[in-house]
Short mmCIF file of the C-alpha atoms (twelve columns), coordinates in Angstrom:
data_MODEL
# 
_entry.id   MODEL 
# 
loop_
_atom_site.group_PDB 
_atom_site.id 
_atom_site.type_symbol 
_atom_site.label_atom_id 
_atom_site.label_alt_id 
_atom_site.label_comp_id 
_atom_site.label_asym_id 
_atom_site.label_seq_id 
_atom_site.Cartn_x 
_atom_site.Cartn_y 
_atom_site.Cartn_z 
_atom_site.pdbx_PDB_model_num 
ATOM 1   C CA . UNK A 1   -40.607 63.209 21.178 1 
ATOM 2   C CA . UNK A 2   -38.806 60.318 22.265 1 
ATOM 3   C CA . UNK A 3   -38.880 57.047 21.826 1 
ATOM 4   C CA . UNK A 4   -40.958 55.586 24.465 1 
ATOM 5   C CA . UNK A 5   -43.517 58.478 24.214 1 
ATOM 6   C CA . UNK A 6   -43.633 58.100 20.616 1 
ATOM 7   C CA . UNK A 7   -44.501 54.312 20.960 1 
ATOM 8   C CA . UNK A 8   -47.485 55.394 23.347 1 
ATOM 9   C CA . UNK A 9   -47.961 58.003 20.807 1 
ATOM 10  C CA . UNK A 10  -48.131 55.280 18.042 1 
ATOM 11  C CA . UNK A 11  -49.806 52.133 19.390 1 
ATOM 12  C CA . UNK A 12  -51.919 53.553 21.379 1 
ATOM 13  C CA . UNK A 13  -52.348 57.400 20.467 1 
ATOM 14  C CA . UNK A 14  -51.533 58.379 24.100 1 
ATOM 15  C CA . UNK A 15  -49.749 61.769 25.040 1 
ATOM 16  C CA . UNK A 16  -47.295 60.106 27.252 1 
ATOM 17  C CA . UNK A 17  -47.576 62.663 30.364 1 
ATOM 18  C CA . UNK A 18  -44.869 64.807 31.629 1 
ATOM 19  C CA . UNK A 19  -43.582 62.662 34.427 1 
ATOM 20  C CA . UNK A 20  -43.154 60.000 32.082 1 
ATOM 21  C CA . UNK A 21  -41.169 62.210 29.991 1 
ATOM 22  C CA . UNK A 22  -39.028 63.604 32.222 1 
ATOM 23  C CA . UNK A 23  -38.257 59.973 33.008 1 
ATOM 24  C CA . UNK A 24  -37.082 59.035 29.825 1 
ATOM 25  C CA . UNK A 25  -35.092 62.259 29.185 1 
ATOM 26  C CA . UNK A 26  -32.878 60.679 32.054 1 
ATOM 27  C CA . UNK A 27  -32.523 57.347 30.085 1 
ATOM 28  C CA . UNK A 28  -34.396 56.158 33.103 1 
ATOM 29  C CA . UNK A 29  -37.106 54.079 31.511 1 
ATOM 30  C CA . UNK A 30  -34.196 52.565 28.867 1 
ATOM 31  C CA . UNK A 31  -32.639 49.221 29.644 1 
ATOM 32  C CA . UNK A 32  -29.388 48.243 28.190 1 
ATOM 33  C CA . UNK A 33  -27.122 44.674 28.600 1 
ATOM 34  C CA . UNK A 34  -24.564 46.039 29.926 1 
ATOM 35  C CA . UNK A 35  -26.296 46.830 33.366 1 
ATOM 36  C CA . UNK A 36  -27.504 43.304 33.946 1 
ATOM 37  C CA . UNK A 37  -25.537 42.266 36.882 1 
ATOM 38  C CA . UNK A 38  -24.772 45.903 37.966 1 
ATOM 39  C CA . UNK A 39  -26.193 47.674 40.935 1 
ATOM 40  C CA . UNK A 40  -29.077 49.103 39.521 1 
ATOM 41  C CA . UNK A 41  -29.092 52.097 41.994 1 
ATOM 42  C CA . UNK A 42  -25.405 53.791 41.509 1 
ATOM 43  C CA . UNK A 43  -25.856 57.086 40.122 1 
ATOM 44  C CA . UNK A 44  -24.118 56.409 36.773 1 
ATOM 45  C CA . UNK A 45  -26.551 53.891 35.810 1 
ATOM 46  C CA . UNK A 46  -29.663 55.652 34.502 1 
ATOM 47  C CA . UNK A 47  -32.007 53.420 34.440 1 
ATOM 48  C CA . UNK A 48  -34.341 53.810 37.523 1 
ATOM 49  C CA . UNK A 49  -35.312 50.705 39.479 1 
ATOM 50  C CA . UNK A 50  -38.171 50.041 40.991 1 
ATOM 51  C CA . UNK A 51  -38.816 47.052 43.245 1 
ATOM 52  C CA . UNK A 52  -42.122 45.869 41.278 1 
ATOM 53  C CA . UNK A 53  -41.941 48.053 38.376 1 
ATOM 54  C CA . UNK A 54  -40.373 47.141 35.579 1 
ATOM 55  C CA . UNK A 55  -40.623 49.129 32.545 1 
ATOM 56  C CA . UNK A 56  -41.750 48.011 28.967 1 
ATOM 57  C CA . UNK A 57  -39.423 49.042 26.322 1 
ATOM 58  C CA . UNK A 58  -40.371 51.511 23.375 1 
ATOM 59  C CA . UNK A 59  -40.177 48.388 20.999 1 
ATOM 60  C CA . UNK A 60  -42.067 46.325 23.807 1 
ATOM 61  C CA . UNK A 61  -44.929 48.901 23.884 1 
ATOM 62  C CA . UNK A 62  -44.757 49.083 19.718 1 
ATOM 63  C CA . UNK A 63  -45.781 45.439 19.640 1 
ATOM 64  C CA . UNK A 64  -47.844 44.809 22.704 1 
ATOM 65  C CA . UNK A 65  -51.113 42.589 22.681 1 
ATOM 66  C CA . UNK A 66  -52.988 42.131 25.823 1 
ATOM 67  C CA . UNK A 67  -54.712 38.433 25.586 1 
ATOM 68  C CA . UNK A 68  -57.681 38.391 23.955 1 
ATOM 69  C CA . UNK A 69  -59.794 38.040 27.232 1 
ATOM 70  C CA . UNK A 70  -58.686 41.233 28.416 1 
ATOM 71  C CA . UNK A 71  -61.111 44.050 28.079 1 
ATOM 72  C CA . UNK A 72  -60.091 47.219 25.929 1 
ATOM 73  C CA . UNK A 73  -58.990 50.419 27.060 1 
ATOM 74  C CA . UNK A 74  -55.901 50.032 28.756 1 
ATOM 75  C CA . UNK A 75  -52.444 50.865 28.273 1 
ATOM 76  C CA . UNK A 76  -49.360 49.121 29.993 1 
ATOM 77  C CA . UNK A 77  -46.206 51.197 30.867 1 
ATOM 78  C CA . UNK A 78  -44.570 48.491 32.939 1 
ATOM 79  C CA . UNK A 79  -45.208 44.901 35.016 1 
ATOM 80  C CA . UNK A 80  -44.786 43.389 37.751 1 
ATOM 81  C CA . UNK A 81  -42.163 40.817 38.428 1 
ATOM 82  C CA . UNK A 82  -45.159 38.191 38.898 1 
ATOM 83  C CA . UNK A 83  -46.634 39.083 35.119 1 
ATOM 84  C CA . UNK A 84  -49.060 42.140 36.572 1 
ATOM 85  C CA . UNK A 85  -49.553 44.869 34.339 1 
ATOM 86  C CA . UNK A 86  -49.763 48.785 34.995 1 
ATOM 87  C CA . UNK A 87  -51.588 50.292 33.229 1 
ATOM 88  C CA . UNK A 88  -53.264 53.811 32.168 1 
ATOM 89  C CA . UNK A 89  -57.012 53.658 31.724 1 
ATOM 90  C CA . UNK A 90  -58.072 57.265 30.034 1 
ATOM 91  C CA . UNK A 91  -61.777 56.119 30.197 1 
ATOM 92  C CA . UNK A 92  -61.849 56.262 33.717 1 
ATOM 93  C CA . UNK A 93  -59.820 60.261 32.831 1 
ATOM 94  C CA . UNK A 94  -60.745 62.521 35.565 1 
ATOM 95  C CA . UNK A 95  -59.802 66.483 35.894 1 
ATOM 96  C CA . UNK A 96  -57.173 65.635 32.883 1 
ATOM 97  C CA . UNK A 97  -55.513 63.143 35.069 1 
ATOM 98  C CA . UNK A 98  -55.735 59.617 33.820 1 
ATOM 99  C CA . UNK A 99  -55.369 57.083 36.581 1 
ATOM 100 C CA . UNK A 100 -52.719 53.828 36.840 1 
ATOM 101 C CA . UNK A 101 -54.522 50.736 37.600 1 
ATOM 102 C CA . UNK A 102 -52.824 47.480 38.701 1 
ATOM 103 C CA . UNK A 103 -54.281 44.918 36.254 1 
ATOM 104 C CA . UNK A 104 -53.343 41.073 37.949 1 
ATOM 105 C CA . UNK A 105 -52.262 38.809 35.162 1 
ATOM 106 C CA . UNK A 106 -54.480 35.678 36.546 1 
ATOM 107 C CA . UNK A 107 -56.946 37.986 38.206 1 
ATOM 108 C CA . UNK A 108 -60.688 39.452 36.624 1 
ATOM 109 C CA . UNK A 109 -59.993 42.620 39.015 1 
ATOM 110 C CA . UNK A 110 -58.174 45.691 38.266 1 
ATOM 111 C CA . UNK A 111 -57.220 47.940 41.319 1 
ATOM 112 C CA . UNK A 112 -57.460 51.985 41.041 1 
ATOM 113 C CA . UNK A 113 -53.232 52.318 42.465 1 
ATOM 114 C CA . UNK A 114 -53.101 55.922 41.799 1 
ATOM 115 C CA . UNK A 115 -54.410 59.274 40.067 1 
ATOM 116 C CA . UNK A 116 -51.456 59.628 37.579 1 
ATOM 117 C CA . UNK A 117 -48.402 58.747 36.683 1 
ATOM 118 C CA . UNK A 118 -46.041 60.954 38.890 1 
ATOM 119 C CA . UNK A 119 -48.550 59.839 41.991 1 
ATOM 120 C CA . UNK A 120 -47.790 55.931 41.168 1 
ATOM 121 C CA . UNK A 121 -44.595 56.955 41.340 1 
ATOM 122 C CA . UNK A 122 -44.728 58.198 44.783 1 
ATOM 123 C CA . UNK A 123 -46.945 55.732 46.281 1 
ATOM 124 C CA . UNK A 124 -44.733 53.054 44.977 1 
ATOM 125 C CA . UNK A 125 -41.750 54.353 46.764 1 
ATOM 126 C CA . UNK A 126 -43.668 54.810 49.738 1 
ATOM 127 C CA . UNK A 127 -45.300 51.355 49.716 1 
ATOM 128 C CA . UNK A 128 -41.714 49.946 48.856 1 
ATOM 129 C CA . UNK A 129 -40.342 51.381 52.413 1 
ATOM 130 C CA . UNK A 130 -42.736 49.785 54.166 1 
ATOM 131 C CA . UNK A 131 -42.363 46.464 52.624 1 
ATOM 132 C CA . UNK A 132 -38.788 45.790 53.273 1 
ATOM 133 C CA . UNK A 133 -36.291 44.060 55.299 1 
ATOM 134 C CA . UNK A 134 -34.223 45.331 57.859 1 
ATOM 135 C CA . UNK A 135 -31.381 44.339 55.880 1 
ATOM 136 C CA . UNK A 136 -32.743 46.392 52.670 1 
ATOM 137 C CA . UNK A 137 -32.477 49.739 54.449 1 
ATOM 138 C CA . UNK A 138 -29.451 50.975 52.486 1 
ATOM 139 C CA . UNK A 139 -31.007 49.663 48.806 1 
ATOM 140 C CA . UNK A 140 -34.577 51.500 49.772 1 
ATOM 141 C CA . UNK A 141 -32.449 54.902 50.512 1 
ATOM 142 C CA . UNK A 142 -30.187 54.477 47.413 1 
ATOM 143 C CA . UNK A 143 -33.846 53.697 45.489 1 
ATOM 144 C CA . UNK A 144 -35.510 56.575 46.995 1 
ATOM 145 C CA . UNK A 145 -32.439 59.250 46.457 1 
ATOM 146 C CA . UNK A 146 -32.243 58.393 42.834 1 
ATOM 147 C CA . UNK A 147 -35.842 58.854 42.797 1 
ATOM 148 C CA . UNK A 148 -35.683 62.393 44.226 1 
ATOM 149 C CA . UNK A 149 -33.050 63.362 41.592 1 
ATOM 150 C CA . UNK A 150 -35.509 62.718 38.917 1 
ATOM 151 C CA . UNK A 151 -38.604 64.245 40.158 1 
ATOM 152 C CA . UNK A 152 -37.612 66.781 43.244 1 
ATOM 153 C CA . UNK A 153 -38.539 69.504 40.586 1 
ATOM 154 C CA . UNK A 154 -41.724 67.909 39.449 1 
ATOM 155 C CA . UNK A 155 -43.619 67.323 43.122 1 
ATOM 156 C CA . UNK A 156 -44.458 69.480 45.415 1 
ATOM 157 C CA . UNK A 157 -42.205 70.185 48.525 1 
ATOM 158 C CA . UNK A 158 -44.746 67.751 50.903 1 
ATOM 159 C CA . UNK A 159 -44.036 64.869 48.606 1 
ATOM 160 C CA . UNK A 160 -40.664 65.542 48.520 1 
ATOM 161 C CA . UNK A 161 -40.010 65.672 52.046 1 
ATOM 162 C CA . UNK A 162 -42.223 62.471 52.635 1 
ATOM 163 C CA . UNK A 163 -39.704 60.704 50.334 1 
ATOM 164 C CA . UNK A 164 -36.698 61.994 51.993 1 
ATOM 165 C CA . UNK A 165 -38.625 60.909 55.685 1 
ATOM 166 C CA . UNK A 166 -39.274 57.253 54.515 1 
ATOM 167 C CA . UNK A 167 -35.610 56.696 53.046 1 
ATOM 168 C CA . UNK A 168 -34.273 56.948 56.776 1 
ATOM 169 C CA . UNK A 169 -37.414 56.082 58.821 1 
ATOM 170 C CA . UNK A 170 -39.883 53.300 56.748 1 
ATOM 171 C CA . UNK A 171 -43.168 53.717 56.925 1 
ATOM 172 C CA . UNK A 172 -44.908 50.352 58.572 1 
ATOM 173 C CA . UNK A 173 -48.180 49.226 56.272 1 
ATOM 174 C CA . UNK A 174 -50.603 50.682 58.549 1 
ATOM 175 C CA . UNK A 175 -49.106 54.230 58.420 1 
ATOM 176 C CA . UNK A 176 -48.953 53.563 54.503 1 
ATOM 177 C CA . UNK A 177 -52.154 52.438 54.086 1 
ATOM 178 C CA . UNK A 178 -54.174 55.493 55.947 1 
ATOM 179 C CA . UNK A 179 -51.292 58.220 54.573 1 
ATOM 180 C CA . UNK A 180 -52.550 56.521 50.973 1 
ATOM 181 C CA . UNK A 181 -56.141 57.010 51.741 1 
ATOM 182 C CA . UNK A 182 -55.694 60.321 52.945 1 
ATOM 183 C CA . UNK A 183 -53.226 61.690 49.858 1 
ATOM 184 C CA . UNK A 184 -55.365 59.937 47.567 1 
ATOM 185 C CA . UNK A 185 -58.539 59.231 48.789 1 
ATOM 186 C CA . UNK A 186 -60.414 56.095 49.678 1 
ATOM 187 C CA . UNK A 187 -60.997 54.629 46.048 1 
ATOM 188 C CA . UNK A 188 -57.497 54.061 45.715 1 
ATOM 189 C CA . UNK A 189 -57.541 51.894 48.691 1 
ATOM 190 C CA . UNK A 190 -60.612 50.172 47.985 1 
ATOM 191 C CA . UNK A 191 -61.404 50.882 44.218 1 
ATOM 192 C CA . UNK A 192 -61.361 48.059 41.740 1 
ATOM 193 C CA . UNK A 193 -63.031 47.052 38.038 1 
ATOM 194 C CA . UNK A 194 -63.337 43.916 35.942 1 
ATOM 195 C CA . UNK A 195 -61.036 44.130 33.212 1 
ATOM 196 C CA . UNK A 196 -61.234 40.855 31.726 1 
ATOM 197 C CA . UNK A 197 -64.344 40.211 29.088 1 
# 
């Protein structure tokens, strides 16, 4: 066990899953110093960037306290540049897959992102493409290649080829939005709980 899953493990007695792990056996959840400054994307940086996902470190996760407002029964992974929180929620555990919400930090709703894990993942990337700039075309494919090299052998060959699609061709929101709903299903469009008290 490593050391992020074995904060999970600790703080919140969570089996980290196995698309975390195979994340952090690439060093790609660890942030050092010496990157700051660095293109975050070249291949002999680890650390995987996302555009709005930025992940807690082991000691982060060790020590975390929601505020006391915040209802019980979630566990946060990473944040959003803006203070946002994603988060597990095992209550809401379905077929062994525990869902990522997106918990706002100045918000009483929580929105159902994706089923798991390696899904957020995906629909992250996917949502990124169709969120950027003209400009940002070379950054999204050097994001999305790095992202293949971690998890090619983890999703299925669909996925895979969707990824390798959008990092040439971006998706626009609307085709996002309905290939979301139909991947996932409508609750992850629509979906949301209170998750302050």
């Amino acid at each position: 066990m490593n050391d992020f899953s074995k904060a999970l493990n600790n703080r919140f007695n969570l089996e980290a899953p196995e698309s975390y792990k195979a994340l952090e056996s690439h060093s790609g959840l660890l942030w050092k110093d010496e990157y700051r400054g660095s293109e975050l994307n070249e291949s002999n940086i680890p650390y995987f960037w996302l555009n709005d996902m930025e992940w807690y470190q082991a000691t982060e996760i060790e020590n975390f306290e929601f505020e006391e407002y915040h209802k019980p029964g979630f566990i946060p992974f990473a944040h959003t540049g803006g203070g946002d929180y994603w988060c597990w929620s095992p209550p809401h555990e379905t077929n062994s897959e525990i869902p990522v919400l997106l918990c706002p930090h100045d918000c009483e709703e929580a929105e159902f992102y994706a089923p798991n894990f390696s899904s957020a993942l995906f629909r992250h990337a996917l949502e990124y493409s169709a969120s950027i700039d003209e400009d940002e075309l070379e950054l999204l494919k050097a994001t999305l290649t790095k992202l293949l090299s971690y998890f090619s052998e983890i999703w299925d060959d669909q996925w895979v080829e969707k990824i390798k699609e959008v990092s040439s061709t971006p998706l626009t929101w609307n085709q996002y939005e309905h290939y979301i709903e139909h991947e996932f299903g409508k609750d992850f469009i629509e979906r949301t709980i209170i998750w302050t008290k």
